[in-house]
Backbone as CSV, one residue per row, in Angstrom:
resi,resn,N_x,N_y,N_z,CA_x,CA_y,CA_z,C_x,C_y,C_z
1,UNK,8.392,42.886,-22.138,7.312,43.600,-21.474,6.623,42.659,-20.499
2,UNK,6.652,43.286,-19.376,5.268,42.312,-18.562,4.095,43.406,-17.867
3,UNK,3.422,42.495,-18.113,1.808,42.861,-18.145,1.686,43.567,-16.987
4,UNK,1.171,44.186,-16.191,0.909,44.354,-15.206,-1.028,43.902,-15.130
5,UNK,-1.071,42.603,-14.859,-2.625,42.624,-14.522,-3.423,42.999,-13.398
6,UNK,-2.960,43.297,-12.021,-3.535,44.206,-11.543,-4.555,44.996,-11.997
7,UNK,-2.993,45.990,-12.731,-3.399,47.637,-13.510,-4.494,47.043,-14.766
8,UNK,-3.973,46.024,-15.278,-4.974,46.038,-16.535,-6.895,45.353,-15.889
9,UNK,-6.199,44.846,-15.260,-8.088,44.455,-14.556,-8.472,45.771,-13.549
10,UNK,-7.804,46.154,-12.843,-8.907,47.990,-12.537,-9.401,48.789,-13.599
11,UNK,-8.437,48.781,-14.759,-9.048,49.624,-15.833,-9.916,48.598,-16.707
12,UNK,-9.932,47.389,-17.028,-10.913,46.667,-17.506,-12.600,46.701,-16.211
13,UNK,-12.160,46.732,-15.139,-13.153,46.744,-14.296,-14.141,48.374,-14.509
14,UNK,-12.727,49.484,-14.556,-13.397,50.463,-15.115,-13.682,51.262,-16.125
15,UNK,-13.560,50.163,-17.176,-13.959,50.855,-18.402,-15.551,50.374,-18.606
16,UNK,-16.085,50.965,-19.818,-17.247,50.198,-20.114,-17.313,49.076,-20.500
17,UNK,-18.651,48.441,-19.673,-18.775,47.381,-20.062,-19.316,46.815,-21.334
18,UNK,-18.814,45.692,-22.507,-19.121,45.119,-23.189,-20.322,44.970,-23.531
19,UNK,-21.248,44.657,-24.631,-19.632,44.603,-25.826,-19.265,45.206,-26.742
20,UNK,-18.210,45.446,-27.164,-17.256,46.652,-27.698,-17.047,46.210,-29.291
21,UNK,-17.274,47.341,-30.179,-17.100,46.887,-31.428,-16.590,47.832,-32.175
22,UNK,-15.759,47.140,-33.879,-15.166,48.226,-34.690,-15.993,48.561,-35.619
23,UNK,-16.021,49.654,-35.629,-16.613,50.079,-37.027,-16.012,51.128,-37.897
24,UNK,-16.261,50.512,-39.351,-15.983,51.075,-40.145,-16.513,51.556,-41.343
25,UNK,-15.739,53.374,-41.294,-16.394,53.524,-42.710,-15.865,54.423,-43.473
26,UNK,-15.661,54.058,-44.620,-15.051,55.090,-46.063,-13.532,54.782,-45.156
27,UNK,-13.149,54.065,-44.908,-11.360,53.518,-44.728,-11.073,54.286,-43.372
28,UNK,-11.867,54.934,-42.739,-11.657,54.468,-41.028,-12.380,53.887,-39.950
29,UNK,-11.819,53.546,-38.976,-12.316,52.680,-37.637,-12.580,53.412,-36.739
30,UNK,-13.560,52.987,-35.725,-13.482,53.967,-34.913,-14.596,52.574,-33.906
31,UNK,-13.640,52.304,-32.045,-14.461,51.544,-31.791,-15.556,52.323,-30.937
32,UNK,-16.846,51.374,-30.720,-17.779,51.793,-29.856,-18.255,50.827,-28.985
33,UNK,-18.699,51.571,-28.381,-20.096,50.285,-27.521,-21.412,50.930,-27.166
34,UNK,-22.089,50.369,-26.538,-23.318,51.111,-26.171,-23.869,52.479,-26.202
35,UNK,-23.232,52.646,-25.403,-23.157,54.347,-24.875,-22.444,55.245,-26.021
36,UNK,-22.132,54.570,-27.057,-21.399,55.226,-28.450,-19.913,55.000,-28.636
37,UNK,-19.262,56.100,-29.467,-17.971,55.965,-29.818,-17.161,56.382,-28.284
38,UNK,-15.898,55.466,-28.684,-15.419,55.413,-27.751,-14.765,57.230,-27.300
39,UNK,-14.013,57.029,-28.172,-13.093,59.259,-28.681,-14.033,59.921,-29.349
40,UNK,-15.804,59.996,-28.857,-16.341,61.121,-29.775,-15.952,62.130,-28.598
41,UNK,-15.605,61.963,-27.623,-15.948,63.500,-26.498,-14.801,63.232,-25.261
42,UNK,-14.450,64.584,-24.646,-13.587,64.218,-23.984,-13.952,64.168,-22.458
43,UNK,-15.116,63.076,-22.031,-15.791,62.784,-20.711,-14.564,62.143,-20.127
44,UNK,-14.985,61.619,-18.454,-14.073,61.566,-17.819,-14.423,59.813,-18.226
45,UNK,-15.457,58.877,-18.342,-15.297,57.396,-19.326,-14.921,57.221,-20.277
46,UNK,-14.498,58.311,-21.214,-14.075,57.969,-22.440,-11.875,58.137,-21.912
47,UNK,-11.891,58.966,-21.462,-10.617,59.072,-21.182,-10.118,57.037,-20.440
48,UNK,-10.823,56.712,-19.566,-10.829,55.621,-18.675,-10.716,54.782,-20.125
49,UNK,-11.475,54.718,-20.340,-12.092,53.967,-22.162,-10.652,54.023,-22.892
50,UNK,-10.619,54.709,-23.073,-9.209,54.843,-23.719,-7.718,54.808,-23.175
51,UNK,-7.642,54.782,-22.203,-6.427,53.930,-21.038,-6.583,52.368,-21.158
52,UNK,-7.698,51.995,-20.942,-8.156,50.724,-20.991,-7.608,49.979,-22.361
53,UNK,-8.131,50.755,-23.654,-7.432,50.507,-25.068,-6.336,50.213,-24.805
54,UNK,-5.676,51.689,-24.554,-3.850,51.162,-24.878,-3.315,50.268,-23.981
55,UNK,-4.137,49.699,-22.966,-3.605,48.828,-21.929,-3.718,47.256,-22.283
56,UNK,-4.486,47.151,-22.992,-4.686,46.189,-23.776,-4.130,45.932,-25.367
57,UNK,-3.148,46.464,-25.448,-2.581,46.608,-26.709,-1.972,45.048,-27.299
58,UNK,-1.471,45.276,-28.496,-1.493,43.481,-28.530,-0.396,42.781,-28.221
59,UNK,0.859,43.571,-27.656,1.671,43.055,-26.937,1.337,42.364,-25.471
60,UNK,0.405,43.473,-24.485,-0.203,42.552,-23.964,-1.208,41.656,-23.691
61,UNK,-1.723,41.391,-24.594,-3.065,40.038,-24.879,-1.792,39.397,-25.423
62,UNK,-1.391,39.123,-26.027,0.075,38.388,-26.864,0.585,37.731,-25.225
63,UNK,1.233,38.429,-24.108,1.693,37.698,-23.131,0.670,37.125,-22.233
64,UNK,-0.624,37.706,-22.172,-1.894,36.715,-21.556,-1.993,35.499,-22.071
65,UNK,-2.180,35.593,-23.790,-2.366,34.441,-24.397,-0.795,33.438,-24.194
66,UNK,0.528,34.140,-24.128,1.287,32.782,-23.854,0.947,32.179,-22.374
67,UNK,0.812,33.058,-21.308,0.413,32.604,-19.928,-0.618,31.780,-19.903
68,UNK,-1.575,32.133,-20.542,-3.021,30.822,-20.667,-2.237,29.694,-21.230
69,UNK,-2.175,29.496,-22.128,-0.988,28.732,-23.030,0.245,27.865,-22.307
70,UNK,0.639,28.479,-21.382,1.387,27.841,-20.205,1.001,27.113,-19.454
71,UNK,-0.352,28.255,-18.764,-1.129,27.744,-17.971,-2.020,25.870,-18.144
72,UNK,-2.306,25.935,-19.099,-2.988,24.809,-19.738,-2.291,24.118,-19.936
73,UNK,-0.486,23.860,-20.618,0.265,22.955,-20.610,0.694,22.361,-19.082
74,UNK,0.490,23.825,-18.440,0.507,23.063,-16.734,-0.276,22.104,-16.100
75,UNK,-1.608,22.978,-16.689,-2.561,21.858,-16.299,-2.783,20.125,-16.885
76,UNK,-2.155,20.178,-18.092,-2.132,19.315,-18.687,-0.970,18.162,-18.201
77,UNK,-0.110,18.843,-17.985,0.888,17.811,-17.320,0.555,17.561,-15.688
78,UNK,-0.356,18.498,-14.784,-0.385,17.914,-13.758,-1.802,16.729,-14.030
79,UNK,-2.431,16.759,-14.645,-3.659,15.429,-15.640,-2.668,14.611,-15.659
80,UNK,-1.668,14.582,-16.176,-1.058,12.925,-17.225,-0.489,12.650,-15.798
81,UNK,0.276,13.694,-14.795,0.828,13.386,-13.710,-0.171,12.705,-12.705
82,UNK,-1.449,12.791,-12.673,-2.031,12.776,-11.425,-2.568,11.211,-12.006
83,UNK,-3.113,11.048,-13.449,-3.218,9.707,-14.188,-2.158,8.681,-13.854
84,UNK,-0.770,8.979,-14.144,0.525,8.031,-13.539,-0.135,7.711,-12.353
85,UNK,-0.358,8.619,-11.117,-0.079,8.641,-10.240,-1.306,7.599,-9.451
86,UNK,-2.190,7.852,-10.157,-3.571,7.320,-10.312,-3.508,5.602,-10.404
87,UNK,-2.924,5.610,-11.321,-2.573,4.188,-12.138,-2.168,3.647,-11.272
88,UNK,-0.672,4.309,-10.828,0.120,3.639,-9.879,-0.525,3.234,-8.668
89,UNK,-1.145,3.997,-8.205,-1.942,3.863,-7.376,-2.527,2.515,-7.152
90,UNK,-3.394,2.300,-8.416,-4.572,1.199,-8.685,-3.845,0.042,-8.512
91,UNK,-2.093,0.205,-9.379,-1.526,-1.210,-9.673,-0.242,-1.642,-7.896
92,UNK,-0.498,-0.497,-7.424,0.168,-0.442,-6.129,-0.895,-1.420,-4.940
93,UNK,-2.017,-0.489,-5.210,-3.136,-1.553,-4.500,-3.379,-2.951,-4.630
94,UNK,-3.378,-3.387,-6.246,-3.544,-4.706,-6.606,-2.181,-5.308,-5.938
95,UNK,-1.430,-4.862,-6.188,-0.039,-5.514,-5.770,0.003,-5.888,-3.985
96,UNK,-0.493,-4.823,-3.475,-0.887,-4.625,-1.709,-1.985,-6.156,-1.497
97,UNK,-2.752,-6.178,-2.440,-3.756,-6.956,-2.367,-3.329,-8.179,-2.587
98,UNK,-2.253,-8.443,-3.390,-1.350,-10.167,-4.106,-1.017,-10.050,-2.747
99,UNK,0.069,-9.350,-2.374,1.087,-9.401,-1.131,0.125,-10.074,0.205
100,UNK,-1.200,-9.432,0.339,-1.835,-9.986,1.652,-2.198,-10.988,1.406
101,UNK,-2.726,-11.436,0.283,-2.799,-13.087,-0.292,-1.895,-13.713,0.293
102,UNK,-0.729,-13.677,-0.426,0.552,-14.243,-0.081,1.187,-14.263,1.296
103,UNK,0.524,-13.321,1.934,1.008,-13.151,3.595,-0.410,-14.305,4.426
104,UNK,-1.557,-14.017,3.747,-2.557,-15.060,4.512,-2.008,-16.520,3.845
105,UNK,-1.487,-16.678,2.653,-0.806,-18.181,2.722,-0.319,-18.505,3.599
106,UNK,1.040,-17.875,3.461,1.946,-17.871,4.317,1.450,-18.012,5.905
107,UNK,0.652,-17.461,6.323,0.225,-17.846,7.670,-0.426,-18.831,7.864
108,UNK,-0.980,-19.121,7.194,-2.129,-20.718,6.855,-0.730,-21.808,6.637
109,UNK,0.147,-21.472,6.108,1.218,-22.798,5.854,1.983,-22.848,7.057
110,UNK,2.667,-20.926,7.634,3.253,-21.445,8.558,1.842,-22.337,10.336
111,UNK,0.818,-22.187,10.315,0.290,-23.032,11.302,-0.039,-24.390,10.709
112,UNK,0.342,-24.847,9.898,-0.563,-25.954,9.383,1.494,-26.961,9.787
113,UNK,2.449,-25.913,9.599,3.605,-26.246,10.068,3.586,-26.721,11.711
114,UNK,3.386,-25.263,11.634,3.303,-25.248,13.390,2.728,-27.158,14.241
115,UNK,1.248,-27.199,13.596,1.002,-28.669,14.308,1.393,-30.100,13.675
116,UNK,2.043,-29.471,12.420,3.048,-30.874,12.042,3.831,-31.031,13.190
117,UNK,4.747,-29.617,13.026,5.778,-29.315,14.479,5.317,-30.691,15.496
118,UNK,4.089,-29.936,16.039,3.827,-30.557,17.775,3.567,-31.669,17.200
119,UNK,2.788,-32.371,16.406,3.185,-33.793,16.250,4.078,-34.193,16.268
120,UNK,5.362,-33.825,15.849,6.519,-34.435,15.324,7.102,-34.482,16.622
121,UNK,7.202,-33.472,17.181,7.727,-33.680,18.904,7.178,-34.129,19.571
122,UNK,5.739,-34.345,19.602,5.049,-35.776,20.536,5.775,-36.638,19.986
123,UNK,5.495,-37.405,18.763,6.135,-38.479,18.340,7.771,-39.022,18.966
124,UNK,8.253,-37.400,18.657,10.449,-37.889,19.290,9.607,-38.001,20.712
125,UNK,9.095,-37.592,21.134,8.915,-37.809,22.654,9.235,-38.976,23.099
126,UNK,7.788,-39.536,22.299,6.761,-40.977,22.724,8.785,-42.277,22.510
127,UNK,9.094,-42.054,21.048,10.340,-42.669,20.738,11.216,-42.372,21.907
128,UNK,11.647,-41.234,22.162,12.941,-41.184,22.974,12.047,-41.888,24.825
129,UNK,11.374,-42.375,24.643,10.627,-42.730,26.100,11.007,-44.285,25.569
130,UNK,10.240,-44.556,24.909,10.371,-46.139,23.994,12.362,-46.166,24.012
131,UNK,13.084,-45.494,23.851,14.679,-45.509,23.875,15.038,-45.818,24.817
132,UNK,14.563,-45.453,26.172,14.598,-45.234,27.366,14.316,-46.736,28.050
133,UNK,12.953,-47.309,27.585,12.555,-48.759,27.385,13.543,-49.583,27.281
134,UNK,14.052,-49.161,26.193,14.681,-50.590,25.624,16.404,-50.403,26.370
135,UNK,16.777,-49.454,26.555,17.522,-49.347,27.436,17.575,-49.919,28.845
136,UNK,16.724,-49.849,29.177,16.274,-50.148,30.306,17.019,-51.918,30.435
137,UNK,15.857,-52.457,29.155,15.477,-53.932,28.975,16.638,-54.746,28.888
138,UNK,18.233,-53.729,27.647,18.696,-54.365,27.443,19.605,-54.230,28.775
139,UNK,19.377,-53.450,29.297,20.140,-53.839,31.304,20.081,-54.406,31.749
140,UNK,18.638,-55.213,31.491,17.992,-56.130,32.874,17.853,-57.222,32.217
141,UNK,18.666,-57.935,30.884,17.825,-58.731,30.471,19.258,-60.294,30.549
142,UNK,18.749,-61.354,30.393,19.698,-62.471,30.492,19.788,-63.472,29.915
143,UNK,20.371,-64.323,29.657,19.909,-65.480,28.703,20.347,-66.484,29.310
144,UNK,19.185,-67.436,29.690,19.158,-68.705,30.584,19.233,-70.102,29.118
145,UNK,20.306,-70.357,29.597,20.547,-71.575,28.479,19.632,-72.853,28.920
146,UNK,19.309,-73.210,29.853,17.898,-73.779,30.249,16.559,-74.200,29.895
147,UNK,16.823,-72.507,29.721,14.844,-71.923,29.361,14.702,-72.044,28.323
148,UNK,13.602,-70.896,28.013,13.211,-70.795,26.592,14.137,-69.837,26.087
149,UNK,15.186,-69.737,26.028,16.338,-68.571,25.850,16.601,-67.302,26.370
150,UNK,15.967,-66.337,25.690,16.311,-64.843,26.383,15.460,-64.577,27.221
151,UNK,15.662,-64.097,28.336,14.586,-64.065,29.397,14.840,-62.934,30.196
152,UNK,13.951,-62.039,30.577,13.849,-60.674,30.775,13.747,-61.167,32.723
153,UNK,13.984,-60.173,33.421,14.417,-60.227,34.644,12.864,-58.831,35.313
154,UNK,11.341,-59.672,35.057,10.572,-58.709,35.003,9.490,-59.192,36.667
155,UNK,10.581,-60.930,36.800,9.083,-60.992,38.333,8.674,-60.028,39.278
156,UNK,10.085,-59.214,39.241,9.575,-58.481,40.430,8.992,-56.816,40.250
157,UNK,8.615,-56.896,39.036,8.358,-55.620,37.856,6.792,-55.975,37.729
158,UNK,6.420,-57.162,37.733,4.971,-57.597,37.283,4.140,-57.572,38.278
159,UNK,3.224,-57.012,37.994,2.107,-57.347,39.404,0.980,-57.411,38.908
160,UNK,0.517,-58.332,37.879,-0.672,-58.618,37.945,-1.085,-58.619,36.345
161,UNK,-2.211,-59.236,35.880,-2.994,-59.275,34.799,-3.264,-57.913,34.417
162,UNK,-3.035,-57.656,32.871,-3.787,-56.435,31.919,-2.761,-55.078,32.638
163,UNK,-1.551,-55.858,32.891,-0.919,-54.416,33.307,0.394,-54.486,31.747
164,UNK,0.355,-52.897,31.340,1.184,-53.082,30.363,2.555,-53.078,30.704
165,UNK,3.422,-53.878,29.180,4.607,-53.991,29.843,5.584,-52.624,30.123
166,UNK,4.655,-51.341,29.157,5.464,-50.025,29.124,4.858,-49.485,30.574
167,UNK,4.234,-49.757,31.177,4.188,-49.047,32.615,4.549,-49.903,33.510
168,UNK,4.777,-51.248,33.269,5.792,-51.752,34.371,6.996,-51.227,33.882
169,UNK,7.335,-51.424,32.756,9.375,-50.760,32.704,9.471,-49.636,33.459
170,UNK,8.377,-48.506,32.879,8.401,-47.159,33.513,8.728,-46.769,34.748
171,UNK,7.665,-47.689,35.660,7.834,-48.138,36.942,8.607,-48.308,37.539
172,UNK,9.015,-49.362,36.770,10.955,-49.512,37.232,11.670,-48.820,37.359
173,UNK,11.809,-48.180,35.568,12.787,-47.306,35.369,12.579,-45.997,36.772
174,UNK,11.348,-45.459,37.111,11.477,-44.384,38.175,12.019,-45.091,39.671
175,UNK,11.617,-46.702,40.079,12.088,-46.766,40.869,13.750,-46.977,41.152
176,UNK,14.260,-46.979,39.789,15.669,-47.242,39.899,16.412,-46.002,39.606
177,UNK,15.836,-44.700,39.103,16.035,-42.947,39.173,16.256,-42.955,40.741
178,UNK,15.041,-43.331,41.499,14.595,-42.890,42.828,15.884,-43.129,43.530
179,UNK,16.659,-44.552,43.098,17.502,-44.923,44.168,19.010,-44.304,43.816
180,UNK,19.327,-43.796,42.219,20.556,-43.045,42.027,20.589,-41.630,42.811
């Protein structure tokens, strides 16, 4: 059987209103409400009144009550569902929240890299210039059995007091680029 609730809420809408009771006496029932027994007379509310009865019979309150009954296990599982979901939520966020930690490390390590980096390549610089030096030196350099032994070929490289010896080589070294 299925209910038709529509039909059963127009005739609940038009029957009398509540509240409705059994009474009994000497071993029969008979229900009433306000306005009296429901089957003392054959008015055009008591007829309504009594459609309303058999429409409500207990087969169908029996399928209302499994539908509520459904209904509430529905509701109940979309609760535990929306709780998961909830949770997940909370432990999704915390996790979002480790991760940006771990991403602001990560950016703090990779720049703290970054100007190791540019040090480290000033430094090969400054060296591969100093390479360049000694290259230079061991080109130009001679050993006078004479002298004081090894003796660098720099008179005409020198010009003067408080000049260093890495910007006279330099010097050199561009004027001897200039002439290849």
């Amino acid at each position: 059987m299925t209910v038709d609730i529509e039909k059963l809420e127009a005739l609940a809408k038009a029957a009398t209103p509540g509240p409705w009771e059994c009474r009994e006496a000497e071993g029969a029932a008979a229900i009433c409400h306000e306005r009296g027994w429901v089957a003392d007379d054959f008015s055009e509310q008591t007829i309504i009144d009594t459609r309303y009865i058999a429409a409500a019979n207990p087969a169908a309150v029996m399928e209302l009550i499994a539908e509520v009954e459904r209904l509430r296990d529905s509701h109940q599982q979309v609760c535990e569902n929306y709780n998961k979901v909830s949770y997940a939520s909370d432990e999704r966020g915390g996790q979002i929240d480790q991760l940006r930690a771990e991403i602001a490390g990560l950016k703090t390590g990779y720049e703290a890299y970054e100007r190791v980096n540019a040090e480290l390549r000033a430094e090969c610089e400054k060296l591969r210039k100093d390479s360049e030096r000694v290259d230079f030196i061991d080109k130009n350099w001679f050993y006078n059995p004479y002298g004081e032994g090894v003796q660098f070929m720099f008179n005409e490289l020198w010009e003067g007091e408080g000049r260093e010896i890495r910007t006279a080589i330099d010097d050199a070294m561009s004027k001897e680029q200039s002439h290849d």
